[in-house]
NUKOLTI-553760 format. One record per residue: x, y, z of N, C-alpha, C in turn. Coordinates in steps of 0.1 Angstrom, whole numbers, plus 5000, padded with zeros to 4 digits. Each point is the difference from the previous one (the first is absolute). Last residue first. Layout:
XYZXYZXYZ ...
REM end
This chain:
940654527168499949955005500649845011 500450464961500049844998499749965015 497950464975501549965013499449874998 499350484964499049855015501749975006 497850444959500949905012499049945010 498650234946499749935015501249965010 497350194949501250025009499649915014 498450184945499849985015501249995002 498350324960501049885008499349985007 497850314977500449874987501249945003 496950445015499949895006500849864992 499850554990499449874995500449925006 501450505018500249874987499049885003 502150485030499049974992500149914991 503250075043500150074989498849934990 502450225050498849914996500150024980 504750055034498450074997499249904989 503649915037499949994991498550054995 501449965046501049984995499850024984 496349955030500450094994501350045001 496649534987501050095014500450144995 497249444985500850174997500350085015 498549484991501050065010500850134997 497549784963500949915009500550095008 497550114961498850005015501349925011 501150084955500350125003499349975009 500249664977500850055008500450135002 495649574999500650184996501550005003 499149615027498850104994500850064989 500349545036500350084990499350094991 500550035055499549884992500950024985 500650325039498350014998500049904988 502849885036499050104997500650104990 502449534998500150125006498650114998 499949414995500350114995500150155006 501249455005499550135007500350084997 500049574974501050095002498750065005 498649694972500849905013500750115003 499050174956498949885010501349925006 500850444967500349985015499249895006 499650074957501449985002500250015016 495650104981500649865002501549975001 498250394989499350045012500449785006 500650204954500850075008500149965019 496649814965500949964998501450065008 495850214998499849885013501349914995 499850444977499950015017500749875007 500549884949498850075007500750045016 503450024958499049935003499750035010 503550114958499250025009498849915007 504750024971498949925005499450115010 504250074960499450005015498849955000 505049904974498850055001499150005011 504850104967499649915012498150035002 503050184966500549895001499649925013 497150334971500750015012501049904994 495550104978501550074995501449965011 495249885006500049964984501850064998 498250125044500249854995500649964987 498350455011501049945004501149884997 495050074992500650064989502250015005 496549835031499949894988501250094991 499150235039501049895000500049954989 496650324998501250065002501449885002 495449985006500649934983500950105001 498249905041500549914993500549994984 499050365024501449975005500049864989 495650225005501650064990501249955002 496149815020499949954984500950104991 500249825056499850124992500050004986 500749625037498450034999500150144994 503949705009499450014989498550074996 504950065034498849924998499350064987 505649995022498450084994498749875000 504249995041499949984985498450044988 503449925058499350104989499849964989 502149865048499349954990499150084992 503449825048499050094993500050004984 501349635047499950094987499550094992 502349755048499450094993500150024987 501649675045500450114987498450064999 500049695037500350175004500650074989 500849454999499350115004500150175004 503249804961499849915016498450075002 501649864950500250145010499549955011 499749764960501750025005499850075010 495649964981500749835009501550054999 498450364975498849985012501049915011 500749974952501250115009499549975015 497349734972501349964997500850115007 495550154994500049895009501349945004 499750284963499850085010500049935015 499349794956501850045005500050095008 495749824989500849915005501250065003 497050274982499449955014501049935006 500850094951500850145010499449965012 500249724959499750005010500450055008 500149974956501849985010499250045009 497149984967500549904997501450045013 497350374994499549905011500549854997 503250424994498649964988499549925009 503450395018499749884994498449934997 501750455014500649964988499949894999 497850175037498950024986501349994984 501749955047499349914997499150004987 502550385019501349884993498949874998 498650435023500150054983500849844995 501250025047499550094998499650054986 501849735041499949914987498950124993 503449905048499050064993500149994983 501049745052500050004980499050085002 502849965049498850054991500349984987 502049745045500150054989499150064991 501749785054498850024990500850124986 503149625019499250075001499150104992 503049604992499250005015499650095008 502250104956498849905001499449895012 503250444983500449945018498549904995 502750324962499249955004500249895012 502950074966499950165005498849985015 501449624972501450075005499950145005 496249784984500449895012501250105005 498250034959499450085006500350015017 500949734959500850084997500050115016 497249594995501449975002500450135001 495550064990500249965012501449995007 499550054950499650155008500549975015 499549594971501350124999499750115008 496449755002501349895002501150125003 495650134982500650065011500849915002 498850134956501149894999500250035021 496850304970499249874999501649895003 500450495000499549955011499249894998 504850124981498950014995498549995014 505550234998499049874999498550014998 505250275019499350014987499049854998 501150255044500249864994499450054987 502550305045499250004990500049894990 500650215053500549954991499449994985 500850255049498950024992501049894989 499550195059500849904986499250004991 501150265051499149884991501049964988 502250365030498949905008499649874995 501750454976501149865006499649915010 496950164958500550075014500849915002 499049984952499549995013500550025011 499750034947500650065009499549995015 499549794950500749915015500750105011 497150084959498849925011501149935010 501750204961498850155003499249935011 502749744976501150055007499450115011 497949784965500349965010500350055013 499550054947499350145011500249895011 500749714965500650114996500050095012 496549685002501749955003501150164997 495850044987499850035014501449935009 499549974949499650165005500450005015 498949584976501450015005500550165002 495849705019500350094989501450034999 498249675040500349934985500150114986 500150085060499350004987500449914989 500050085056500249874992499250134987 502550115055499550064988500149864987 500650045056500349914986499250104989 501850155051498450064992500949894989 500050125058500849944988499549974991 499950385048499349914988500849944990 501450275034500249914999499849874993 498250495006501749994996500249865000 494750185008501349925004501149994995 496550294989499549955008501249995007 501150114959500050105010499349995013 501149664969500950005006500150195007 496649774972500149945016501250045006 498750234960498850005009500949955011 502449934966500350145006499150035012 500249584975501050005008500250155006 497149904966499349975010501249975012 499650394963500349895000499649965018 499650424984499149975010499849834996 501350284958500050095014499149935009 502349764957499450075005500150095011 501449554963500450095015499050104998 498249614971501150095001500350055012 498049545004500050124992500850065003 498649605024500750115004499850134992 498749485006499550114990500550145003 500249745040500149904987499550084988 502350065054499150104993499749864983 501449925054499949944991499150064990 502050135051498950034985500649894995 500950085053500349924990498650044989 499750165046500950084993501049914989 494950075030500649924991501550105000 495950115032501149984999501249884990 495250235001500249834997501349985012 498650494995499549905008500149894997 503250304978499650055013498949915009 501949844961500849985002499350095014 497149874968500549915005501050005009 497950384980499049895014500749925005 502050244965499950115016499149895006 499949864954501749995006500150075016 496050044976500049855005501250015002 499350394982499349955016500149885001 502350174961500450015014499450005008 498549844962500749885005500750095010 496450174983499749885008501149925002 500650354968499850115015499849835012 500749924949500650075013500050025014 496449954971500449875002501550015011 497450364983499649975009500649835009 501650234959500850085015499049975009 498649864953501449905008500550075011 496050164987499649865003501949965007 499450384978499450005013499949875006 501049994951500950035010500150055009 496149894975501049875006501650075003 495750224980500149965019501349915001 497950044951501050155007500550045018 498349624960500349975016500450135001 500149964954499049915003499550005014 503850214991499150104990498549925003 504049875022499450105007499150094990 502649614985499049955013499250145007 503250064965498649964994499149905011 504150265008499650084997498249944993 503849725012499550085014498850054995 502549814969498649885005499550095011 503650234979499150014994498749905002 504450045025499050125001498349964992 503749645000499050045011499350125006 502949974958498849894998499250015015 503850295001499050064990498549895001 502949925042500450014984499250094998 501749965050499049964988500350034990 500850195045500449864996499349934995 498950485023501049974983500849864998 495150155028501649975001500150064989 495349985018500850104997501550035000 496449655005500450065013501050144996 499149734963498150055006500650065015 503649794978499650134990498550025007 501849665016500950115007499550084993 498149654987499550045015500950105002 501049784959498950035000499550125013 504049695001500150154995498650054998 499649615019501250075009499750144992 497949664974499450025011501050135007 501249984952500149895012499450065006 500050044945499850055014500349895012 503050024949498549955008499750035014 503950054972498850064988498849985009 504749935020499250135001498650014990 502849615028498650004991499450194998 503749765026499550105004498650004992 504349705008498449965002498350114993 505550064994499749844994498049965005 503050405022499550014989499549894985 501249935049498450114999500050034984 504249745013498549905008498850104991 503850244997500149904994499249924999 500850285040499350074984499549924988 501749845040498550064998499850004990 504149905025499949894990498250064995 502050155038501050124988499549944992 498449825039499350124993500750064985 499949495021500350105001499850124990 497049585014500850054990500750135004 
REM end
């Protein structure tokens, strides 16, 4: 869709009376791309969950070290980002493209907020490339096609899929469609992989109450359910853990919270 054609698009979808995931997370990362409605779900996850916005800059923080692994030692320089969310500081085209300029980054969300703010994820060096698919991540057909014109699929390619699986329900089989991108990508991709888990009795009723109000909704589930998305894939030391235990470094300061993601990169084989 052409850009000028946005506004129009964004204001027909936008759903201001009801929180979105995207906006939700920007208001806990401490944006301003958000409503009132996504302040106020903010404000009652952190009354129930007062950690969870440590939580979301730890989640952060794991996608620029998995973006510096991939591109300084994987040597990847094809992303395929899917759940992109709002723009930010330390978008995943900025990580690799300070590794490598050359890098070429697909950005895939389905919020019409993050369509809108686009424009905020196609500044890419004159080297690489950054494109952007408005889409859902349960349609990879479309994504894969769309994805092709930016993207070199005979070669290695990293999906990162970050916070975007616990939006789907286990009826759309998030194991399988993860398997479905997986089989497009040559050997030597990569995918990394973040999403909450369920073993904290605040968070969880922290989501529930979420849930009840959202327009979209989140799933949590076990470690060993996180820890299955990667079977048949060589996984990157130190496995899937914690993500704050993924390959900390002192690039980024240490920062205290409840254990309530995992995480993991591997390599397709």
């Amino acid at each position: 869709m052409p850009m000028d054609d946005v506004n129009a698009d964004v204001k027909s979808r936008l759903q201001t009376d009801r929180p979105h995931s995207a906006r939700v997370w920007n208001y806990l990362l401490g944006g301003k791309d958000n409503y009132p409605v996504d302040s106020e779900v903010g404000d009652a996850i952190l009354s129930t969950f007062p950690e969870f916005a440590a939580v979301a800059r730890l989640q952060r923080a794991f996608l620029t070290r998995a973006v510096r692994f991939l591109t300084a030692e994987a040597g990847i320089r094809q992303f395929l980002d899917i759940g992109t969310g709002l723009p930010t500081a330390d978008n995943t085209h900025e990580v690799a493209q300070r590794v490598a300029p050359d890098s070429r980054i697909v950005y895939v969300d389905n919020d019409p907020l993050v369509l809108a703010h686009a424009r905020a994820l196609l500044t890419s060096s004159p080297e690489g490339a950054c494109s952007y698919i408005s889409e859902d991540v349960r349609n990879p057909e479309r994504i894969l096609a769309e994805a092709a014109d930016t993207l070199d699929f005979s070669r290695p390619v990293a999906l990162t899929l970050l916070g975007i699986m616990g939006q789907l329900s286990d009826a759309d089989r998030p194991r399988e469609l993860v398997a479905t991108y997986l089989e497009a990508l040559p050997a030597g991709s990569y995918v990394a992989l973040s999403d909450g888990i369920n073993t904290n009795d605040a968070l969880n009723a922290a989501v529930t109450a979420y849930n009840a109000q959202s327009a979209n909704t989140y799933h949590l589930r076990s470690p060993e359910e996180i820890a299955a998305y990667f079977t048949g894939l060589e996984t990157v030391d130190p496995g899937v853990v914690a993500t704050s235990a993924w390959r900390p470094d002192d690039m980024q300061p240490a920062e205290e919270a409840v254990e309530v993601a995992y995480c993991g990169v591997a390599r397709k084989s």
